[in-house]
N, C-alpha and C positions, 0 to 999 in steps of 0.2 A: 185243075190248072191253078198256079197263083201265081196272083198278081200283087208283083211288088211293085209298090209307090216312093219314089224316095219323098217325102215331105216339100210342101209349097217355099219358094224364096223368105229368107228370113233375114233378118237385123246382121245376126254376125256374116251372112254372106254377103252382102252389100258393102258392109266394114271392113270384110276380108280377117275375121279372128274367130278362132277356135271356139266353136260354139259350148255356151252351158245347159245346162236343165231346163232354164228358163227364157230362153232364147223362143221368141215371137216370130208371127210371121210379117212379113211387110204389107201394106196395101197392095201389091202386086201382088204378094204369095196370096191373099187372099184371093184375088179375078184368076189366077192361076190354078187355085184348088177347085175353084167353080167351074171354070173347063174341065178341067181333069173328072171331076164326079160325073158331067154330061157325056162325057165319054165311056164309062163303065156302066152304063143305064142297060137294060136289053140284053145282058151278057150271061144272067141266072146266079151272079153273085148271090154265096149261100150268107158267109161271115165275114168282118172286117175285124181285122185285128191290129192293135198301135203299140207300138212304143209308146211309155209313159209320158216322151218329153211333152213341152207347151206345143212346139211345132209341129210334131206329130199329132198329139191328140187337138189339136185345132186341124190339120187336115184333114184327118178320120172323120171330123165331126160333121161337116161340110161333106163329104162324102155317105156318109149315116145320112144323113138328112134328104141326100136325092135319092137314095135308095130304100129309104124306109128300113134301116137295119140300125139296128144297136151296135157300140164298138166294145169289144173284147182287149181291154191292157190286157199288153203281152212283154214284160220285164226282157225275154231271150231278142225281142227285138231293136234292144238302144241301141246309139251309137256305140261303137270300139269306145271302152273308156280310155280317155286321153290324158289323164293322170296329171304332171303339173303343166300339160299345154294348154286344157282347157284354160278360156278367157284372155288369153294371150294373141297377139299379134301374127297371123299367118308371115306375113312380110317381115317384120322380127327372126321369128326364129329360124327361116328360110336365108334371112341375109347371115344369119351370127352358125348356123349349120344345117349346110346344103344338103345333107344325108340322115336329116331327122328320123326320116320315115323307118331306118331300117330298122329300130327297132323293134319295129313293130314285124317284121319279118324274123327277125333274131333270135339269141337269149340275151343281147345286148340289155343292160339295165341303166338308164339314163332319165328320162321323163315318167315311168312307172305307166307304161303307153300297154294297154291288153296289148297281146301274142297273136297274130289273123288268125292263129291254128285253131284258137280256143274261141274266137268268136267265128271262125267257122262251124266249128263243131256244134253250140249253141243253136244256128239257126238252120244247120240241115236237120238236128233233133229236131228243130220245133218242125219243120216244113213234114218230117217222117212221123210224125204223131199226128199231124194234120190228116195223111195219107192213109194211118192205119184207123183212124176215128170216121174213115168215110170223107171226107170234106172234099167236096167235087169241085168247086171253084170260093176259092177264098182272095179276097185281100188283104196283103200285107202293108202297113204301111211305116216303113222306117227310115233308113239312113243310107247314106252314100255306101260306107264300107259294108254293113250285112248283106248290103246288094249287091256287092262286088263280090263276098265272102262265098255268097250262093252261085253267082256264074260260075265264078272260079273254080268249086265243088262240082258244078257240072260239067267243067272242060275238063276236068281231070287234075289242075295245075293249084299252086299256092304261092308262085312267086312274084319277086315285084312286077316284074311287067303286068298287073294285074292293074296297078293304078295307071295304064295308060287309059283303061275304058273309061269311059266318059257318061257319068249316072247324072243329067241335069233334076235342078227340080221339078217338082210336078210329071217326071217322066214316069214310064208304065216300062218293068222289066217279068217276062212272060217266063213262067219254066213250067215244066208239067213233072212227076214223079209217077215211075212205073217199075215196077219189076228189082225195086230196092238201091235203083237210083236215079240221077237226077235230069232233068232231058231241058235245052236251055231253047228258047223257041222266036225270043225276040228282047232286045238290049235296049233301053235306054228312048222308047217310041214315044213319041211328041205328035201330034197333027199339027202338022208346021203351020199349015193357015191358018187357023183356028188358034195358035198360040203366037204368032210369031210379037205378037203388041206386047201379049204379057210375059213371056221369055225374054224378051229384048235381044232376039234373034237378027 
């Protein structure tokens, strides 16, 4: 099984701008990542692994620490690089053009935004090295899009109706890997009472 974590509430989500490298978590993302760790307790979590960001490897760490595991940076799992969106304005470039996004579906070249194909490809590699090394329940913990990159992989599909799914933070997205592909098992799982203070649900 692995379990993908999209990363706890941060700074540019709060601001509503394209998050950088260095992009923190807020005081909520932190009470937020501390649910989240109490929740993966008792499950036989072998390994955790993070994306290098601040935000990532701040939730990893907090998660390492209830579980008594060391985190594994794992580069295949950053965000889509956003090319010159990064640190810009979500509401910006949404008002100045409505159809940002497709490049990133496209061969469109406009913001120098990663192709989903290729950061698809990136994290069902890493998820199928995971699989062929033995790894029986792993955490991942990354980004909005790899986490979309991977359902998406396992419905079969790559199109944009992919951004309707809805990946909050601190959410828990479940797939399992069998027989050389991908098996999708739960989206986007929050335990609402338990979070609803720190969600802002």
């Amino acid at each position: 099984m692995v379990y993908c974590v999209r990363h706890a509430e941060t700074e540019a989500n709060v601001s509503n701008f394209f998050p950088t490298h260095d992009t923190k978590l807020t005081p909520r993302g932190y009470r937020q990542a501390e649910f989240l760790a109490g929740n993966l307790t008792g499950i036989g979590i072998e390994a955790i692994y993070s994306s290098p960001t601040v935000r990532t490897m701040e939730t990893a760490s907090i998660i390492a620490s209830k579980l008594g595991i060391d985190v594994t940076v794992e580069h295949r799992l950053r965000e889509v690089e956003l090319g010159e969106l990064a640190g810009r304005s979500y509401v910006e470039i949404r008002s100045s053009d409505p159809f940002w996004y497709r490049e990133y579906f496209t061969d469109e070249q406009k913001y120098g935004v990663e192709k989903f194909s290729d950061l698809m490809q990136r994290v069902v590699k890493l998820v199928e090295e995971l699989a062929s090394a033995g790894r029986r329940r792993v955490v991942l913990v990354t980004h909005l899009e790899p986490i979309r990159a991977l359902v998406a992989a396992a419905l079969g599909t790559h199109g944009e109706w992919i951004r309707r799914i809805r990946i909050n933070n601190a959410s828990i997205t479940v797939l399992g890997y069998s027989a050389g592909s991908l098996r999708l098992y739960c989206v986007n799982w929050l335990p609402l009472k338990d979070y609803s203070e720190c969600q802002g649900l």
